[in-house]
C-alpha positions in Angstrom: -27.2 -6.4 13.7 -28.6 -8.2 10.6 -29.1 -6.8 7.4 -32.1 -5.0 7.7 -33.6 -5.9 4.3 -34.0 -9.1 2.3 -32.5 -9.6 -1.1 -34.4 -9.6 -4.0 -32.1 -9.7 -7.2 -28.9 -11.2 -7.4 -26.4 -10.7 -9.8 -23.1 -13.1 -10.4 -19.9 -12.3 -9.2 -17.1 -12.3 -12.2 -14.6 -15.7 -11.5 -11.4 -14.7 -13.7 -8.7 -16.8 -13.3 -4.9 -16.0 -11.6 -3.1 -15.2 -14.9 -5.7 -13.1 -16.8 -5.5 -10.9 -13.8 -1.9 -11.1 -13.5 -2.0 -9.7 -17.6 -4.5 -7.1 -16.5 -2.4 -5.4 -13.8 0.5 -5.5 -16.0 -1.8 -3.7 -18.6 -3.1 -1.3 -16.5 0.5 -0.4 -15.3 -0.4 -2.0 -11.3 -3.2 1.2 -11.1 -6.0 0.0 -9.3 -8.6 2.5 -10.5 -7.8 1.6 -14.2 -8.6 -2.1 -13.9 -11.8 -3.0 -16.2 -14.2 -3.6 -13.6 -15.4 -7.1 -15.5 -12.1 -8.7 -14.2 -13.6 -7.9 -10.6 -14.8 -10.2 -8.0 -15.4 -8.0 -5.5 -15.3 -4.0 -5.7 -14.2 -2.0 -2.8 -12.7 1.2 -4.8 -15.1 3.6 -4.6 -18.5 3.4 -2.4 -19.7 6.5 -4.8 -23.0 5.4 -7.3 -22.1 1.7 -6.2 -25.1 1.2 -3.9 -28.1 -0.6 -4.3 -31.1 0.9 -4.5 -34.6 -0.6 -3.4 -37.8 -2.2 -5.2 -39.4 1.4 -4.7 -36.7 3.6 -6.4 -36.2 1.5 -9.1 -40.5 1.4 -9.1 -40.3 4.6 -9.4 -37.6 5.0 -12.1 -40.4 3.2 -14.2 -43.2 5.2 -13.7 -41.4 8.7 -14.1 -42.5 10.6 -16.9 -39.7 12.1 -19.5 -40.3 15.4 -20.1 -38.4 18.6 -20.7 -38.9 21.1 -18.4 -41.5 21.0 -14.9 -41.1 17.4 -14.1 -42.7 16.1 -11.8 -40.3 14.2 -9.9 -38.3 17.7 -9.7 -41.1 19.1 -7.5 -41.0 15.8 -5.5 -37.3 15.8 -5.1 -37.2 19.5 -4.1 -39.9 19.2 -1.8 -38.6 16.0 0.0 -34.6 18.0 0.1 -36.7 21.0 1.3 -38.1 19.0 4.5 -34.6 17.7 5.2 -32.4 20.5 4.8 -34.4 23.3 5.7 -33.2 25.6 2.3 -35.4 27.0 0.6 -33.7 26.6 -2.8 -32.7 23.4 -4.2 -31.1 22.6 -7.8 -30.8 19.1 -8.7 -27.4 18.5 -10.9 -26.0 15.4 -12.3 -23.5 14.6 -9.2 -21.0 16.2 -6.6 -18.3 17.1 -9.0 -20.4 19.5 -11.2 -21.8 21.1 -8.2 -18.4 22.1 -6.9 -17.9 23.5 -10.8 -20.8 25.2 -11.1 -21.0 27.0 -7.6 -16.7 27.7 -7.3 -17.4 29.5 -11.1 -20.0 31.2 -9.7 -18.4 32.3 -6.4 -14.3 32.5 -6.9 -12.1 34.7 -8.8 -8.2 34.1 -9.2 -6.3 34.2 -6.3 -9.1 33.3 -3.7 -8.7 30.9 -0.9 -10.7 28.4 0.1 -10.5 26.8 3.7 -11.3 23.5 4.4 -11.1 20.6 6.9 -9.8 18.7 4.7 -10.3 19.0 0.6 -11.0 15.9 -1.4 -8.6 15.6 -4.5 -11.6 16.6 -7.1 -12.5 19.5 -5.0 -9.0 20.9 -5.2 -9.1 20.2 -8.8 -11.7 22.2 -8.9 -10.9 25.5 -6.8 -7.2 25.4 -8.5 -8.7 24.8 -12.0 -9.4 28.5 -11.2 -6.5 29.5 -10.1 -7.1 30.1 -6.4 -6.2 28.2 -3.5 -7.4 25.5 -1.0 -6.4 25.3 2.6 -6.6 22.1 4.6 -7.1 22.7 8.5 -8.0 18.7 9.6 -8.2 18.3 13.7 -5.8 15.7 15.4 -8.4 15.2 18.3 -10.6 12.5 18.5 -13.2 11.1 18.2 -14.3 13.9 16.1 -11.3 13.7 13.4 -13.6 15.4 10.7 -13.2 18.5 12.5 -11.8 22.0 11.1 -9.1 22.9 13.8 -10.7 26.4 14.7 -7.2 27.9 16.4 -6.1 26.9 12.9 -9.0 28.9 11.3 -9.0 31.6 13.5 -5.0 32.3 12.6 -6.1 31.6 9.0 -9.3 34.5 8.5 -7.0 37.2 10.5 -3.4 35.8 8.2 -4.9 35.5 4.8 -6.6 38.3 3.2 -8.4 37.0 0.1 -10.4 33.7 2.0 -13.7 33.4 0.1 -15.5 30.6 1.4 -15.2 27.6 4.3 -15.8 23.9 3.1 -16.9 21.8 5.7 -16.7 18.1 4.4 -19.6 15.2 5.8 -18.2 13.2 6.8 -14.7 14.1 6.3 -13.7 11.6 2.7 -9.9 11.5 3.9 -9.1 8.5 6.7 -12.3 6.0 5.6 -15.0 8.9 6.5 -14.3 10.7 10.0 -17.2 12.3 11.5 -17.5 16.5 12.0 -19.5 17.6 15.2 -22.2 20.0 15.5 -20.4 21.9 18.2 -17.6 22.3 15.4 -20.2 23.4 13.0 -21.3 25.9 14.6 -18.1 27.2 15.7 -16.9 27.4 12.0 -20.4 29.1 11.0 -19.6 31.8 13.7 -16.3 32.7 12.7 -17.3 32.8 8.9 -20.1 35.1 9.8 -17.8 37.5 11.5 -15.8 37.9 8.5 -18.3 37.5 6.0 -17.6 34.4 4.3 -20.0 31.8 3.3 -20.0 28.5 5.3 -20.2 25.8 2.4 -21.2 22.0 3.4 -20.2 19.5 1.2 -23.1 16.6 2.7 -22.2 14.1 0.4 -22.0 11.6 3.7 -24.6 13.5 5.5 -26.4 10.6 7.3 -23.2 8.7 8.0 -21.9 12.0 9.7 -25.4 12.7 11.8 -25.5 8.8 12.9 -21.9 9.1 14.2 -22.9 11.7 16.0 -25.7 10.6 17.7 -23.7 7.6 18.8 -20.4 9.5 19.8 -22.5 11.8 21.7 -25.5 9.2 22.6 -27.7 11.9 21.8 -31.6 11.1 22.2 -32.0 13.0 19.1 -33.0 11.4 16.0 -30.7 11.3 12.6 -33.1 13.5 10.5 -33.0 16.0 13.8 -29.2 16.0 13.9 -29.2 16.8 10.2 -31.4 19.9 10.6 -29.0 20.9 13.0 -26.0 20.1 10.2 -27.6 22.0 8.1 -28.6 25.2 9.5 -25.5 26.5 10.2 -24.6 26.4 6.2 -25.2 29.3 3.5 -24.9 27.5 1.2 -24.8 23.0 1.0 -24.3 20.5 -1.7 -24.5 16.6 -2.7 -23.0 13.7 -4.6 -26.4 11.8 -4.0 -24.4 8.6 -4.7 -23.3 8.2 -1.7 -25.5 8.3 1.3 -28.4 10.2 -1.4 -28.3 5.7 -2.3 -28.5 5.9 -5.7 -26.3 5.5 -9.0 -25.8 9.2 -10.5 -27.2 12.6 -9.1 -26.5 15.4 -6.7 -28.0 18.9 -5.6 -27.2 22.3 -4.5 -28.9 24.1 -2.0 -28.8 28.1 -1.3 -30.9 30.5 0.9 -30.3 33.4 -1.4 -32.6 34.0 -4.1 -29.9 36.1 -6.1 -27.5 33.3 -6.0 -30.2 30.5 -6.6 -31.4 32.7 -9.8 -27.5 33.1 -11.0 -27.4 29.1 -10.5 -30.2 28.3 -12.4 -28.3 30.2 -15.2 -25.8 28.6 -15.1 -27.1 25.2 -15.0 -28.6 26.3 -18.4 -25.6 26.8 -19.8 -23.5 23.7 -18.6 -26.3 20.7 -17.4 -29.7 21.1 -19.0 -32.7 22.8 -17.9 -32.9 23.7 -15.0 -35.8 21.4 -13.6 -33.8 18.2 -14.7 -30.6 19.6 -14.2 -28.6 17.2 -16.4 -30.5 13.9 -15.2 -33.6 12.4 -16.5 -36.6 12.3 -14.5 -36.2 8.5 -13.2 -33.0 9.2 -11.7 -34.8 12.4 -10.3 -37.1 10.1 -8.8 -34.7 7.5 -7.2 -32.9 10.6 -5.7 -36.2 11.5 -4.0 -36.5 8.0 -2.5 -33.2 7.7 -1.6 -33.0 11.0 0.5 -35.8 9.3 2.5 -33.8 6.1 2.9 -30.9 7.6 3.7 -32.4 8.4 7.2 -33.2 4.6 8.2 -30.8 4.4 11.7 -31.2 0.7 11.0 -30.0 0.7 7.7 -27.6 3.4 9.0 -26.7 1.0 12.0 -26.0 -2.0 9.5 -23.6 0.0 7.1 -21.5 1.6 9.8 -21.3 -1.8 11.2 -20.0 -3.7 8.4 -16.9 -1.2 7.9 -16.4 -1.9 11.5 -16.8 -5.8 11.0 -14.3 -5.3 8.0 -11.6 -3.5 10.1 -12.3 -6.1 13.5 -11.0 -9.1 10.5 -8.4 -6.9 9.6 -7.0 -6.1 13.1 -7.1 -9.7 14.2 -5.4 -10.7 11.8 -2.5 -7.8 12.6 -3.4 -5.4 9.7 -3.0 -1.9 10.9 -5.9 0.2 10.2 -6.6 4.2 10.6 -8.5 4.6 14.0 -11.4 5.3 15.0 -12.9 3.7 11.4 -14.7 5.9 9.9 -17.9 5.8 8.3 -17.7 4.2 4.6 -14.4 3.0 4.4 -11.5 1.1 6.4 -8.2 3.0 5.5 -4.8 0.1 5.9 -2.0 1.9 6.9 1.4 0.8 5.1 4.2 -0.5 6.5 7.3 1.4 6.3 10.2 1.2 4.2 8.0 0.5 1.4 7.7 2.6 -1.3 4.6 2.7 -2.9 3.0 0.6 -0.4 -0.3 0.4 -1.2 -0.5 0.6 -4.7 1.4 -2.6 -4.5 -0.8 -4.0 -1.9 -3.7 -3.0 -3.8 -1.8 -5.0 -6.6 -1.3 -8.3 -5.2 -5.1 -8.8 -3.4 -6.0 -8.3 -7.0 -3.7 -10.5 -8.4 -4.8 -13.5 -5.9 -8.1 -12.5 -5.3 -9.6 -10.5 -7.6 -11.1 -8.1 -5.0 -10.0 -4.5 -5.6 -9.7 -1.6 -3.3 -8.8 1.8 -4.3 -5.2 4.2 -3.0 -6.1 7.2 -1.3 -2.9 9.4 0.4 -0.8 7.0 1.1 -3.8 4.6 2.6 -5.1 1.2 1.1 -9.1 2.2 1.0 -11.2 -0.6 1.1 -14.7 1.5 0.8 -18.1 -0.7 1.2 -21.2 -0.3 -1.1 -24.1 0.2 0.6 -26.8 -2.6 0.1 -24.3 -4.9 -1.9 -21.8 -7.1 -0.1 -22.6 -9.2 3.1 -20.3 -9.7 6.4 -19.8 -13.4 4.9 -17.8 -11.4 1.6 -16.8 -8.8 4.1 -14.6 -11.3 6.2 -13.4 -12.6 2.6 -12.1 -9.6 2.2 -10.4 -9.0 5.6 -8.5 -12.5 5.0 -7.9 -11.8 1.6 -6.3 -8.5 2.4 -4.7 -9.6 5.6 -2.7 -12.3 3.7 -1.4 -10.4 1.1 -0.2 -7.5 3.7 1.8 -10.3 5.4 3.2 -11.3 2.3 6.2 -10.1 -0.2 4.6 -7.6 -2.3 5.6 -6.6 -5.6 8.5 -3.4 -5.5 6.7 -1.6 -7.8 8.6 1.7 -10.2 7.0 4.6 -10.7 7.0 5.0 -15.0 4.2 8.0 -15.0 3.9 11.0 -12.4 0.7 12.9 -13.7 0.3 16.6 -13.2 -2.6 16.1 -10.7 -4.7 13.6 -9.3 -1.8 10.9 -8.9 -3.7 8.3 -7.1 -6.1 8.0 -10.2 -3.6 8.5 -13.1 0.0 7.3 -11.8 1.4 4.2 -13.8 4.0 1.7 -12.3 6.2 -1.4 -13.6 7.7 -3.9 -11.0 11.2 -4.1 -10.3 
């Protein structure tokens, strides 16, 4: 399907020739994510606050009004979350990172565990930052490879004695984006209420999750509908808004306990701003409203979902192996064996011809698409440019820096 918008503003892409990037990558010691992102033609690293957003958000950016406290694109945003989500208390925050902070201070002590399908590297910063523990439990059965494996769980809640929450991830970040189903959901949600635990969603991909479901099942039901359904099974939900929220910076927390929403608000006092802004001003409080309403377009939805797919078909046909099914933001390249370091260096050398830069993720090359930005035409650039370069001799690459955490975003590397 064609895009299903037309393009209003345009913006150049940066041309930087072969040996300035070849001086960059040794700069940056062959790490992908330290790059400058000037010396990039094309930016598949992260699909997080890349987006575009529309004439109307960026409308309504203008016409927001700056004040302090009882904005009124707070009540508009909580309102329009509200209708979607079904909680009844909402707390805007400055993105998905300080949400995790603020609600894991709030609701761990040391030496809780946390469960999870599958923990993105932040959020495990996060939980051990206060020295408790996080538990992946990812399914091995398609098509729904977002799942939580409940044997898994159900061993887990009756093994462990100190579990304090569930995460469910939307979809689930490792692999490109897989999707979690409603039936495993709501299976999760039952056997957290049985012990007590809070369910905890982390919706950051919440339309790209509901529109795979809808086509994995061919359900009749509408996106918004599925996403009720998401929803209700959760205690307690959160959002990076820069992802399918389509816009640059924001996020939210919703709770259905007025104790816990009142102990938030405190504590978004004491590390964001007040309350009603939440650490962002009222224009990107405003594009956050918008956006939530966008997000639920199935032909925008529809479009997205199949450019990743377009990106992995150029890939495959041109005998890259990819992580399958593709997920829903992001086409993961699996490395070839025997070589250590894989992807870094693959990342490396489509840089160093090309200038396009994906991101390492595991042991995967992530090529994850902004949404709104890039068209199949740079899309199949992309799936040549990549393809060539995984056929070719890449760089053996030494590792010179092991960090204490977070290796895919800090490691540093020299070639042999």
């Amino acid at each position: 399907m064609h895009e299903p918008y037309r393009i209003k503003v345009v913006e150049p892409l940066p041309r930087v020739a072969r040996r300035k990037r070849k001086d960059v990558l040794r700069a940056v010691a062959y790490n992908p994510f330290h790059i400058p992102a000037k010396y990039v033609t094309i930016d598949l690293v992260s699909d997080s606050g890349t987006g575009a957003m529309t004439a109307r958000q960026w409308a309504a950016m203008i016409e927001a009004r700056e004040d302090f406290a009882g904005q009124k694109s707070f009540e508009a945003f909580v309102e329009r979350t509200q209708r979607l989500t079904g909680f009844p208390f909402i707390q805007p925050v400055h993105q998905g990172r300080s949400a995790e902070n603020i609600l894991f201070k709030l609701l761990l002590k040391p030496g809780d565990i946390v469960l999870a399908n599958a923990h993105f590297e932040t959020t495990r910063g996060n939980i051990e930052a206060l020295h408790c523990r996080a538990v992946d439990l990812p399914s091995e059965h398609p098509p729904f490879l977002g799942n939580i494996d409940i044997d898994k769980l159900n061993e887990k809640m009756r093994e462990l004695k100190r579990v304090k929450l569930v995460i469910l991830t939307l979809t689930n970040n490792i692999k490109g984006g897989q999707p979690v189903s409603l039936k495993n959901i709501a299976q999760t949600r039952s056997i957290a209420r049985k012990y007590n635990i809070n369910l905890v969603l982390d919706a950051s991909r919440f339309a790209d999750n509901a529109y795979l479901i809808k086509e994995i099942e061919k359900s009749r039901m509408s996106v918004a509908a599925i996403c009720k359904r998401m929803f209700r099974s959760a205690d307690i939900l959160y959002f990076s808004n820069k992802k399918d929220g389509l816009v640059n910076i924001g996020g939210c927390i919703g709770v259905r306990s007025r104790q816990l929403y009142d102990r938030l608000t405190y504590e978004v006092l004491r590390q964001e701003a007040y309350p009603t802004s939440g650490g962002l001003a009222a224009r990107d409080v405003a594009a956050m409203t918008l956006g939530m309403e966008d997000a639920m377009n199935e032909n925008f939805l529809r479009t997205h979902i199949g450019g990743i797919r377009y990106l992995a078909a150029i890939l495959k046909e041109n005998r890259v192996e990819v992580f399958e099914p593709v997920g829903g933001h992001a086409v993961a390249v699996i490395p070839k064996s025997g070589h250590r370091y894989f992807s870094f260096a693959l990342a490396s050398q489509v840089f160093l011809e090309t200038g396009i830069r994906g991101g390492v993720f595991e042991e995967y090359y992530r090529l994850a698409v902004p949404r709104r930005v890039y068209t199949r035409e740079q899309l199949r650039h992309v799936g040549e440019s990549v393809s060539k370069a995984y056929s070719s001799d890449l760089p053996r690459l030494r590792l010179i820096n092991r960090p204490r955490e977070f290796f895919n975003f800090f490691a540093r590397f020299t070639t042999v």
